[in-house]
N, C-alpha and C positions, 0 to 999 in steps of 0.2 A: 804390589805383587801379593799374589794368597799366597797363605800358609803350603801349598804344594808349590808351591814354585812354578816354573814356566819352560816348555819345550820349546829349543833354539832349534836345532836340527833333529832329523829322524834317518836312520839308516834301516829300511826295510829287509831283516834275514830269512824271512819265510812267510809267506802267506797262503795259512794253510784253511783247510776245511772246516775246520773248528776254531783253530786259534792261529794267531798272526803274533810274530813277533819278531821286533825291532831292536835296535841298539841306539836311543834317544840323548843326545847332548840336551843335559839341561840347569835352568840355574836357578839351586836350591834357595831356601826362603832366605839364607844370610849373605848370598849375593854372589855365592861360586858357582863355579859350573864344574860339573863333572858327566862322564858317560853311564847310561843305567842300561839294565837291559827290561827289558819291560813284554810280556806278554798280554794280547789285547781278548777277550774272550765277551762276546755278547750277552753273556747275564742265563741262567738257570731259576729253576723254580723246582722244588721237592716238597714232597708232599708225605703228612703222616695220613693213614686213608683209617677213619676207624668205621669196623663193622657193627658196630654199637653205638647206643647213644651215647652224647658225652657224659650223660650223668652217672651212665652204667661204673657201679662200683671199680668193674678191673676191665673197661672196652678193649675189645680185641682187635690190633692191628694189624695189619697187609705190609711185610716187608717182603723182599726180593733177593733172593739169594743170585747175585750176577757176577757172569766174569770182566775180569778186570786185570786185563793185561800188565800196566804199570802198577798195579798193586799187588801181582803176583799171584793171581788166582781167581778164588771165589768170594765176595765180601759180602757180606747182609747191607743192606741198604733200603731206604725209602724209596719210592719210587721217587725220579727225579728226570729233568731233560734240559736242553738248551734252548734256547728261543730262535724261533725260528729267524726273526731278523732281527738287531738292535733295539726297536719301537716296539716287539710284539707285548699285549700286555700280562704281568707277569702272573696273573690270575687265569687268562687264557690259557698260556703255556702248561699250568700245573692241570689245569682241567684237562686238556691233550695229552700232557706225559699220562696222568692218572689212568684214563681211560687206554694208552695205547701198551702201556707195560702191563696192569691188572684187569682190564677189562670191564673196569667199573668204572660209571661217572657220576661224578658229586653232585650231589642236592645242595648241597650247603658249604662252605669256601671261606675257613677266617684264616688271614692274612697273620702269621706270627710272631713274622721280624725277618728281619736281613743278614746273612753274614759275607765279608768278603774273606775269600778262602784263601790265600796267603799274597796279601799286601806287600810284602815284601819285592814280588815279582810280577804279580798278574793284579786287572784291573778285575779279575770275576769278582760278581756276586751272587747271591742261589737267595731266590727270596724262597720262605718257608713259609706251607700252609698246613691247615688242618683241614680234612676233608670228614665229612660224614653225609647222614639221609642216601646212602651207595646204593646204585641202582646199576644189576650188573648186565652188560653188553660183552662183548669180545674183544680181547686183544690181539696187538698189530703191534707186536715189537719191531724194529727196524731188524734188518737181514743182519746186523752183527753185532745184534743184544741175544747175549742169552741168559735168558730170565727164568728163574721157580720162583713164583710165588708161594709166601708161607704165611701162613698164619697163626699169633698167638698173643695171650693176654699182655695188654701193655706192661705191667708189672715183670712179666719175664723180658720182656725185651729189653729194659731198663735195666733188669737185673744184669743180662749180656752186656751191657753198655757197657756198666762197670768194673765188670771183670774180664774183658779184652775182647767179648764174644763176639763184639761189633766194634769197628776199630774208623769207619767210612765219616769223615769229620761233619759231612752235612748231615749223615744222621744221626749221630750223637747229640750235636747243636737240636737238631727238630723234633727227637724223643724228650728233649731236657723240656725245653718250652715248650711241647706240647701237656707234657707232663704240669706244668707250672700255670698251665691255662686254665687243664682242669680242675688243679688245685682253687684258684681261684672263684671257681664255681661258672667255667667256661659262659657257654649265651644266656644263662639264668642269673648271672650276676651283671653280665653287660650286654645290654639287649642292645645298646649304641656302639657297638665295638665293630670297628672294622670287618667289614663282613660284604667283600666285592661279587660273591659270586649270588 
């Protein structure tokens, strides 16, 4: 048996539009079983979009000031989206959200890293990209996004991270390691580094 252990049975509570979720008997890696409730969510992709090179001292990023009903308002965020099916790839996805929230589509596409956004309950993941070379077209928010785009020096946006001004966990996560990419001296230090699009 893996380390996750193994689902016995599943009791289907909701199969919804976005997420589905169940109430799974299952048995854990030391051999009991117990009930979980488990939320199944197809996978996201969020994108830092910068309007500058990476190597630009302080490049200015495209965040999204959007509502957000479970979060009670208005929240700064990256642009970000769901995938459209299971399989789509998640370079794809970020290249569509990008384009359909900002209106701009990426020349260039490095892959950041992964995070799953609370393990505890849901199977999400949001893989995180860094976008630049921004070549702008028109947006096509979905009919119940409402998006302002804003723009400002990465430096200030970090600086909001920190101090509460942006509170949205996928873009904390994707300001930090975007942040730490360029530190590293982004596609000038690693001309081999992941780089799907």
């Amino acid at each position: 048996m893996s380390d996750r252990g193994a689902r016995i049975d599943r009791q289907v509570i909701h199969d919804g539009r976005v997420v589905h979720l169940s109430l799974d008997t299952v048995a854990f890696p030391d051999g009991r079983t117990g009930t979980l409730e488990l939320v199944e969510h197809p996978g996201a992709s969020a994108i830092v979009p910068l309007l500058d090179a990476p190597g630009a001292p302080d490049p200015r990023v495209i965040l999204l000031r959007q509502y957000r009903y479970a979060g009670g308002g208005y929240l700064v965020e990256v642009p970000a989206g769901t995938r459209d099916a299971p399989d789509e790839d998640w370079a794809a996805c970020a290249r569509r959200e990008l384009e359909e929230e900002t209106g701009y589509r990426a020349g260039r596409l490095h892959h950041l890293g992964d995070i799953l956004t609370t393990p505890g309950f849901t199977d999400e993941r949001i893989a995180l990209f860094v976008a630049w070379e921004l070549d702008r077209r028109v947006s096509r928010p979905d009919a119940d996004e409402y998006l302002e785009p804003t723009v400002m020096p990465l430096r200030r946006a970090l600086a909001e991270a920190r101090t509460g001004g942006i509170e949205d966990a996928k873009t904390l996560c994707a300001l930090f390691l975007a942040e730490a990419w360029l530190a590293d001296g982004a596609p000038a230090v690693r001309p081999g580094g992941r780089d799907p699009g």
